[in-house]
C-alpha positions in Angstrom: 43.9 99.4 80.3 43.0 100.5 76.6 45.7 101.3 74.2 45.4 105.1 74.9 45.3 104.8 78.5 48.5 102.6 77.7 50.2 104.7 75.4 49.3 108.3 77.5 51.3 105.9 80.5 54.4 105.3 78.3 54.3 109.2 77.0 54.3 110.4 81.1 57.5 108.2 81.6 59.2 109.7 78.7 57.9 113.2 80.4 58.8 112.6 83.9 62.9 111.3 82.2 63.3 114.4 79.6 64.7 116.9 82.5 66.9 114.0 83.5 67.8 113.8 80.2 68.6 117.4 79.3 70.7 117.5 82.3 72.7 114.6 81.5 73.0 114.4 78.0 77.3 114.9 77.2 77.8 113.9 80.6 80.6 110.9 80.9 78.5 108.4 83.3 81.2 105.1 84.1 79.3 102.0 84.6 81.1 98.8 86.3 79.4 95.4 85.5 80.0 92.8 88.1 80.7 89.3 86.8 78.0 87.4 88.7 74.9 89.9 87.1 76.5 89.2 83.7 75.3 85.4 84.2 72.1 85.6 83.2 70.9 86.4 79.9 68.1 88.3 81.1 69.7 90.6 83.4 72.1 91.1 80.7 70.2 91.9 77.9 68.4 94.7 80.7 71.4 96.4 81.1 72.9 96.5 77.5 69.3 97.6 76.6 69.8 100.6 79.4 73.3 101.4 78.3 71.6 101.6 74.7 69.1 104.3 75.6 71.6 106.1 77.5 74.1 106.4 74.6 71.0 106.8 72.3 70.0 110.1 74.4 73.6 111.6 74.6 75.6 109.8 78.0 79.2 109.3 77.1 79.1 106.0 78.6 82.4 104.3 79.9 81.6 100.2 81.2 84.4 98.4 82.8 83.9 94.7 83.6 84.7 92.2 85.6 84.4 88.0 84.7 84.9 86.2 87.9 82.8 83.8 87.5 84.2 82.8 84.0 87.5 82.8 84.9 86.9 80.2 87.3 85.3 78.0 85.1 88.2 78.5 82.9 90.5 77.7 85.5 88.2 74.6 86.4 88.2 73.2 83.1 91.9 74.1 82.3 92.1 71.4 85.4 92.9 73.2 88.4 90.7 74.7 91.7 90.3 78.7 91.6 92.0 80.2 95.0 91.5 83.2 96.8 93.1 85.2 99.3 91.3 88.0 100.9 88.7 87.8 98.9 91.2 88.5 95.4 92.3 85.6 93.2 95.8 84.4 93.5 97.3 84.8 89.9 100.5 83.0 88.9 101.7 82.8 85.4 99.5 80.2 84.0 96.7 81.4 85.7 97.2 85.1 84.2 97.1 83.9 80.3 93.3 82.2 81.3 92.5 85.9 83.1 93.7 88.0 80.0 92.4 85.0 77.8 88.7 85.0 79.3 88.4 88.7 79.8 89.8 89.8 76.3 88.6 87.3 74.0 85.4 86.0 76.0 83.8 88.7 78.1 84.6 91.6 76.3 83.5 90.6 72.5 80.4 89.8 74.1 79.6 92.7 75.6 80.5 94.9 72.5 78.6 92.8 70.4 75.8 93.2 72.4 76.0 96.6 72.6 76.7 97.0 68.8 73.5 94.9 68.1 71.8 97.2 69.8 73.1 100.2 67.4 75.1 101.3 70.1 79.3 102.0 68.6 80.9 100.3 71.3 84.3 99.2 70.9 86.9 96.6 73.2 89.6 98.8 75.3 92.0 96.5 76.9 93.0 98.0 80.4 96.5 97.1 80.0 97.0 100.3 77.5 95.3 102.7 80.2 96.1 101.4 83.4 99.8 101.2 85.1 100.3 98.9 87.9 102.0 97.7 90.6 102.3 94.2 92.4 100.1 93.6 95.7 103.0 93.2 98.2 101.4 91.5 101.1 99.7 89.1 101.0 101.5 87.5 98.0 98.5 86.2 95.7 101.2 86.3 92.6 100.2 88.9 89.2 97.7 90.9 91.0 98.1 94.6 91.1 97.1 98.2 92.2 96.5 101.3 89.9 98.8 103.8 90.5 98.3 105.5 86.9 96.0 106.3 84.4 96.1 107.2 81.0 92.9 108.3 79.4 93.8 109.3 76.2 92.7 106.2 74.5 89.1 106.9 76.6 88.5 110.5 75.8 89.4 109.5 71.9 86.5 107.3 71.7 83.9 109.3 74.1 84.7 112.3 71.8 84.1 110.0 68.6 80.9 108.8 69.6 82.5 105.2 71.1 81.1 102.9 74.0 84.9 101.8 75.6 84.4 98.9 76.8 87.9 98.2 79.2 89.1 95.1 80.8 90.4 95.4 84.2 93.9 94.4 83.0 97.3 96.3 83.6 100.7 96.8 82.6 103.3 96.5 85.3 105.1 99.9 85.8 107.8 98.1 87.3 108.4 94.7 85.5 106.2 95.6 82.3 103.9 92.3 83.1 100.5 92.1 82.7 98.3 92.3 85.7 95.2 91.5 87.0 93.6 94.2 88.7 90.3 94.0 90.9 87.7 95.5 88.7 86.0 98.0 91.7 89.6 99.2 91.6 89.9 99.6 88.5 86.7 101.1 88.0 86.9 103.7 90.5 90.5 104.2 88.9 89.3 105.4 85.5 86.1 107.5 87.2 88.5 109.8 89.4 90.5 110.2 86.2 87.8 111.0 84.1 86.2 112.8 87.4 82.9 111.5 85.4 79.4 113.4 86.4 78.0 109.7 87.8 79.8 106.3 88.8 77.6 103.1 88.9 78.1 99.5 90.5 76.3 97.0 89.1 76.2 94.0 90.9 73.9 91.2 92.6 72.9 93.1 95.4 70.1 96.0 95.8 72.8 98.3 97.6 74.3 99.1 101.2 72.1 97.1 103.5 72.6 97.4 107.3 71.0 93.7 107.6 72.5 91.6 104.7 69.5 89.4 105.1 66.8 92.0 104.6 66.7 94.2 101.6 64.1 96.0 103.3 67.4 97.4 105.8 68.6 99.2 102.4 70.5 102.7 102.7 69.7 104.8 100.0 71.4 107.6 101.0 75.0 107.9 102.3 77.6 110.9 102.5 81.5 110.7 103.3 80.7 111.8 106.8 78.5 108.7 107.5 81.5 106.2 106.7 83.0 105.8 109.6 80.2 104.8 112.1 79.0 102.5 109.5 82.3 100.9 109.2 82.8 100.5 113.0 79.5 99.3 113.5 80.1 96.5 111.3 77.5 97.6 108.5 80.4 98.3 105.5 82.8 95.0 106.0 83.7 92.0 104.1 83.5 92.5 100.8 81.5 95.6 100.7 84.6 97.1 102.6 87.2 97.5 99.2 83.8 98.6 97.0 82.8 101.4 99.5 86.2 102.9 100.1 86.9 102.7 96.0 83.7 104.9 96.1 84.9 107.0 98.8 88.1 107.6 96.8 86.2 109.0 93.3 84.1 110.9 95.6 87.0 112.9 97.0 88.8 113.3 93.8 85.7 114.7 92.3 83.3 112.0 91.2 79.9 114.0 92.1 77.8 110.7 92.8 78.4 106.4 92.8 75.8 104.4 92.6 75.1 100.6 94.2 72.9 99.4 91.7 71.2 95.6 91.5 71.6 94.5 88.2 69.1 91.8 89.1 66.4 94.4 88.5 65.4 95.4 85.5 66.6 98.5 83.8 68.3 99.2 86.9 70.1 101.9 85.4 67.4 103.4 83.9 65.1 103.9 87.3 68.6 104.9 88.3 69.3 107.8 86.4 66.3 108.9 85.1 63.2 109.2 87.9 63.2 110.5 91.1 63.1 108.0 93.1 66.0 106.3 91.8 66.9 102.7 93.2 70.1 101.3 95.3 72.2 103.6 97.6 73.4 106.8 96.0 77.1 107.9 98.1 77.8 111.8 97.5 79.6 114.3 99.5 
């Protein structure tokens, strides 16, 4: 391909996005980056280089985070074995200080510098000034809560400004006043219903909601509210998946117009995403 056949290919991409990107531009789009796609560089720099564009082209963009798989390295070389129950970490006191630790001094200054390297104004939002919450009563896994409130001033402040947030899934304890660590799907979908933002996306390691975990080529892209149900008593939506699709369930029904399940393994995932027809993953809506 000559350099006019490849430059007429580039300007028919930019074509086929600009109606995607008249219709989006001011929109608030929430993004949640899992902790395992954040592992590798390359995936990485794909998605900071997407949430660059989207910013540069007028997307309010909102990313929450996770950092699983840091935090138990943390824990590891702090000398003790990560533990789990029901698929959430148990968090006792020495634990928490390595969670807030990790997430606010680690994982979070490196996305924002990222981001900021790439021209985009992105600054740290610690969740414990947004999000109140509660203690998990049963089972006990020690400082892990719920979100049962959500303040978005600190949010809307920086979206008006011009600001990436860029918010740890950390919260203060509406009873006690302790910090807490929160699930970041939770807290995710949390902040989306809040915001009721125009588009809610996943990013994780997996291309979407597959009905054979084993073959991507089983991959839904399509679900609405009604089709829950028969999924989940079939067995298709359990494990894991289970928390993340009824988190998505929850923004749709408070007004969330579309959530995402986007692989972050592919590149510019949000980009194909957002801006073709096709789009990639599995798009829930009502």
């Amino acid at each position: 391909m000559g350099k006019v056949d490849t430059a007429t290919a580039k300007a028919s991409v930019l074509i086929e996005a600009l109606p995607y990107i008249q219709d989006f531009n001011g929109s608030v789009v929430l993004i949640k980056l899992g902790g395992s796609v954040m592992e590798i560089e390359e995936n990485l720099d794909s998605l900071m280089d997407d949430v660059a564009f989207m910013g540069a082209v007028g997307i309010k963009v909102v990313i929450v985070h996770g950092g699983g798989k840091a935090i138990s390295r943390a824990i590891k070389e702090s000398g003790h074995e990560p533990q789990f129950v029901g698929g959430l970490r148990v968090t006792d006191e020495k634990t928490m200080e390595i969670v807030r630790h990790t997430l606010n001094n680690v994982v979070n200054p490196d996305l924002v510098s990222r981001l900021q390297k790439r021209r985009t104004n992105a600054r740290p939002l610690h969740g414990n000034w947004i999000f109140g919450a509660r203690k998990i009563a049963a089972p006990d896994r020690g400082y892990v809560g719920e979100v049962v409130s959500v303040d978005t001033r600190a949010v809307c402040e920086m979206l008006d400004a011009g600001i990436v947030p860029v918010v740890t899934p950390l919260g203060t304890g509406v009873d006690d006043a302790h910090l807490y660590n929160i699930n970041a799907d939770f807290a995710a979908a949390a902040l989306a219903k809040e915001l009721k933002v125009r588009k809610f996306a996943l990013v994780s390691d997996v291309p979407g909601l597959l009905r054979d975990p084993e073959d991507p080529a089983t991959l839904l892209s399509t679900l609405h509210l009604g089709d829950m149900e028969a999924l989940k008593a079939d067995g298709t939506i359990s494990g894991g998946m289970l928390p993340k699709i009824t988190s998505c369930e929850d923004a749709i029904r408070a007004g969330v117009r579309k959530v995402h399940l986007v692989d972050g393994r592919m590149a510019h995932s949000l980009l194909l995403e957002i801006f073709t027809r096709e789009g990639v993953g599995t798009e829930m809506l009502q």
